[in-house]
C-alpha positions as CSV (number, residue, x, y, z in Angstrom):
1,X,-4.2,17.1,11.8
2,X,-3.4,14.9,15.1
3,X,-2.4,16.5,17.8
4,X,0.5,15.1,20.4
5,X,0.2,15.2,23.9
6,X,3.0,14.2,25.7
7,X,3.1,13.4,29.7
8,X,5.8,13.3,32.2
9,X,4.7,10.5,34.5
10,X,6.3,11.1,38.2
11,X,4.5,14.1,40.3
12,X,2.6,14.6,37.3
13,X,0.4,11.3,36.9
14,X,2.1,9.9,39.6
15,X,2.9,11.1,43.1
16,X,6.7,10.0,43.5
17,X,8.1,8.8,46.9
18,X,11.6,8.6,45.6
19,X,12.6,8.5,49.7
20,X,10.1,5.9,50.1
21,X,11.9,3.9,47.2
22,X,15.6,4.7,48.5
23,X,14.7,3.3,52.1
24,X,13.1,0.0,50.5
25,X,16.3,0.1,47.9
26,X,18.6,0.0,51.3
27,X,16.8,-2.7,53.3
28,X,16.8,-4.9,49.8
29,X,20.3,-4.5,49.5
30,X,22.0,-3.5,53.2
31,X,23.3,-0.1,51.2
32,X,23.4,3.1,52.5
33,X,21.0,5.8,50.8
34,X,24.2,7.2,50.5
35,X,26.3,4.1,48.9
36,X,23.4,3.5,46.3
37,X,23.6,7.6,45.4
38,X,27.4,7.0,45.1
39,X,26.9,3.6,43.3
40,X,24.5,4.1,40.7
41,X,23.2,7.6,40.6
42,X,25.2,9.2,38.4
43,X,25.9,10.1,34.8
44,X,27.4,6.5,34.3
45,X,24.4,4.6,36.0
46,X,20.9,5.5,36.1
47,X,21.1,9.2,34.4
48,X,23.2,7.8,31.5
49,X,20.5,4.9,31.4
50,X,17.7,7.7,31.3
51,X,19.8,8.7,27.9
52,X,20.1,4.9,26.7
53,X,23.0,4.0,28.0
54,X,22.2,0.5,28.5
55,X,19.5,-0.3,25.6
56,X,17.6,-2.8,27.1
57,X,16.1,-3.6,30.6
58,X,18.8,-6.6,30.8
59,X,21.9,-4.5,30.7
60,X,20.1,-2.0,32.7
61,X,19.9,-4.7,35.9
62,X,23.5,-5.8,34.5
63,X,25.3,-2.5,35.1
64,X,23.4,-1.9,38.2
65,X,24.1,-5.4,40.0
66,X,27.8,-4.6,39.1
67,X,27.7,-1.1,40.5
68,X,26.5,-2.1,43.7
69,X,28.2,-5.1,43.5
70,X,25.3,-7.7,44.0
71,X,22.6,-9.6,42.9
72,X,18.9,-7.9,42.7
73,X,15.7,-9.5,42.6
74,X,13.8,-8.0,39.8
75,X,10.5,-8.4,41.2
76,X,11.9,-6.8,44.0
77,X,12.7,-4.2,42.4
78,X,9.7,-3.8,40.2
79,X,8.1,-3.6,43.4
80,X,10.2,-1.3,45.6
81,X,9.3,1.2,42.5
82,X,5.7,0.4,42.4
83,X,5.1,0.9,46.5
84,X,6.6,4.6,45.9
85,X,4.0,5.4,43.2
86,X,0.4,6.6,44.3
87,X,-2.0,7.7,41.0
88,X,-3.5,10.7,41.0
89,X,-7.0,10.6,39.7
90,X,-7.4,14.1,38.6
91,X,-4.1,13.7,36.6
92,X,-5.1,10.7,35.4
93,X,-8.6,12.3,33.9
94,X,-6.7,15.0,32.2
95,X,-4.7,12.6,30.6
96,X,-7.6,10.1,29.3
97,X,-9.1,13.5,27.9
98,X,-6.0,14.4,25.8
99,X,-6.4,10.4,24.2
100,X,-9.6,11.5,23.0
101,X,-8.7,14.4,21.4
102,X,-5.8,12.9,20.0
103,X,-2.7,10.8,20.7
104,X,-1.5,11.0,23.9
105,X,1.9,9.4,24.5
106,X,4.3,9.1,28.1
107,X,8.1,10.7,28.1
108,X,9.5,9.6,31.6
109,X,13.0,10.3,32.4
110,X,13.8,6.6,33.3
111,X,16.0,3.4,32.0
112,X,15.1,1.1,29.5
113,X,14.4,-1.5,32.8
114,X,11.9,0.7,33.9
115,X,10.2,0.6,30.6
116,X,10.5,-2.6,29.7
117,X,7.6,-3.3,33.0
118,X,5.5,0.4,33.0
119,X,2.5,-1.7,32.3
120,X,3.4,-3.6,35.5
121,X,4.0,-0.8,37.7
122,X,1.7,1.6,36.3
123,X,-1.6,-0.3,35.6
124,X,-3.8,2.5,35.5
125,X,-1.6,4.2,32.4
126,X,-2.3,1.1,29.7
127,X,-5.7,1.9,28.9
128,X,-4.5,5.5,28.8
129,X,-1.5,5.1,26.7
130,X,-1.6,1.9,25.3
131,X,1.2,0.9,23.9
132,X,2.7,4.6,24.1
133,X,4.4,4.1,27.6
134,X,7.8,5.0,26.9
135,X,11.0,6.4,28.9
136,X,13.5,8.6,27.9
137,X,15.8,5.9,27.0
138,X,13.0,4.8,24.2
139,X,14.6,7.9,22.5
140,X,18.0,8.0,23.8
141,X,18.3,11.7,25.1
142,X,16.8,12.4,28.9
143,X,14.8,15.5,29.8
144,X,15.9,18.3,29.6
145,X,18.0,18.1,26.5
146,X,16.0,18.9,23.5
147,X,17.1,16.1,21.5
148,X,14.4,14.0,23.4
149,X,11.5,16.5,22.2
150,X,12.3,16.4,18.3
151,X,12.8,12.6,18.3
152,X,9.3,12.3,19.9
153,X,8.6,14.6,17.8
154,X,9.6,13.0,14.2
155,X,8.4,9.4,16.0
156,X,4.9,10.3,15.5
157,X,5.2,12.7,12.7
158,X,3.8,15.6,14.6
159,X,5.2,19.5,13.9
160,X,5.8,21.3,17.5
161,X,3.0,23.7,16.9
162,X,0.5,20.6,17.1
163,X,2.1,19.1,20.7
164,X,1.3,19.4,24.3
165,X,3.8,18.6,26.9
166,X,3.5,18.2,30.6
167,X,5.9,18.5,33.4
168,X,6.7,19.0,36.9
169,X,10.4,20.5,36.6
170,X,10.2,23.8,34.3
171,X,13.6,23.4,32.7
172,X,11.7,20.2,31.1
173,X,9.2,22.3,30.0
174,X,11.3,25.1,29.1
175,X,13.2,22.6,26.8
176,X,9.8,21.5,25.0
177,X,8.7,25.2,24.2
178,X,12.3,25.7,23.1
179,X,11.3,24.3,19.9
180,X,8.1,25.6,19.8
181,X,5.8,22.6,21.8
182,X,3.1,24.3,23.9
183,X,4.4,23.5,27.4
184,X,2.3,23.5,30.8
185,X,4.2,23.2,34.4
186,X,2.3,21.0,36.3
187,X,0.4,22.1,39.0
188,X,-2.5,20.4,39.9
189,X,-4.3,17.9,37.7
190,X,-7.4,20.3,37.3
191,X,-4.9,23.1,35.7
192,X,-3.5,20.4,33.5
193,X,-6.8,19.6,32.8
194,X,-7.8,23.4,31.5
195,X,-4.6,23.5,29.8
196,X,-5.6,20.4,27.4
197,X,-8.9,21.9,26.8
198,X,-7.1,24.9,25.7
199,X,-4.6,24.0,23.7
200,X,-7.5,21.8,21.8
201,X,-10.0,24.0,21.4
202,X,-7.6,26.6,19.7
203,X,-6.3,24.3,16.9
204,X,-9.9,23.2,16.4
């Protein structure tokens, strides 16, 4: 029996300065944190990209260059998203536990650009995750639709009872024990910590 664990990666792995990132996004481009909202975030820019919209990292930069109606930088923008991030060591632990007790896999609500580079611009997650860093656009459904769960779900072959999932925004985790995946609200990394030992220990 292998047993899933699945991580939200922003304020739960991560801290998240998505104010810090919007500032840096404004200076890079001369926009407004307003004209960028209006631009691009929306369910035709980056929320439709966390639900695939644009399949690959390429037409992800594409449709945003033409919604804000200019040329970006990608290591720019790798960048701008890498200065918001801080790791959280705690969270990090808890997560490098659930690898070894079985497969341990990221579900971040974020475009297929995003994910194309998470091993650029979050380092400490590779020897964690491996080659399981994925966003929502991996799976073409965002957080909190359901949709997202059972294709993660049938993509490793695992039956709900026998997954973990870990988020920040409790309609995400709501959405997960919908179908019967053992959900924990982040809190601190410690709880999350507990909460992997847990979950473990009573399908051992």
């Amino acid at each position: 029996m292998t047993l899933l664990f699945i991580f939200d990666m922003d304020d739960v792995l991560y801290g998240y300065d998505w104010r810090a990132r919007m500032a840096a996004m404004s200076d890079l481009t001369g926009l407004s944190f307003l004209e960028l909202r209006r631009s691009w975030w929306h369910d035709d820019g980056e929320f439709g990209a966390e639900a695939g919209l644009y399949p690959t990292g390429e037409e992800y930069l594409a449709a945003f260059e033409e919604a804000i109606g200019q040329r970006v930088d990608l290591a720019s923008w790798l960048a701008i998203r890498a200065a918001a991030m801080t790791p959280w060591p705690d969270s990090l632990a808890a997560a490098r536990r659930a690898a070894d007790l079985g497969q341990a896999t990221l579900l971040t609500n974020n475009g297929a650009l995003l994910g194309d580079h998470l091993s650029t611009v979050a380092p400490d997650l590779v020897e964690i995750f491996g080659d399981h860093l994925r966003t929502s656009s991996h799976y073409g459904a965002r957080k909190p639709n359901p949709v997202v769960f059972e294709r993660a779900l049938e993509a490793y072959g695992v039956e709900p009872e026998n997954a973990f999932f870990a988020d920040d925004m409790p309609e995400n985790v709501a959405a997960a024990e919908s179908l019967g995946i053992t959900g924990h609200e982040f809190l601190t990394g410690a709880a999350m910590h507990a909460a992997i030992e847990e979950f473990a220990a009573a399908r051992s």
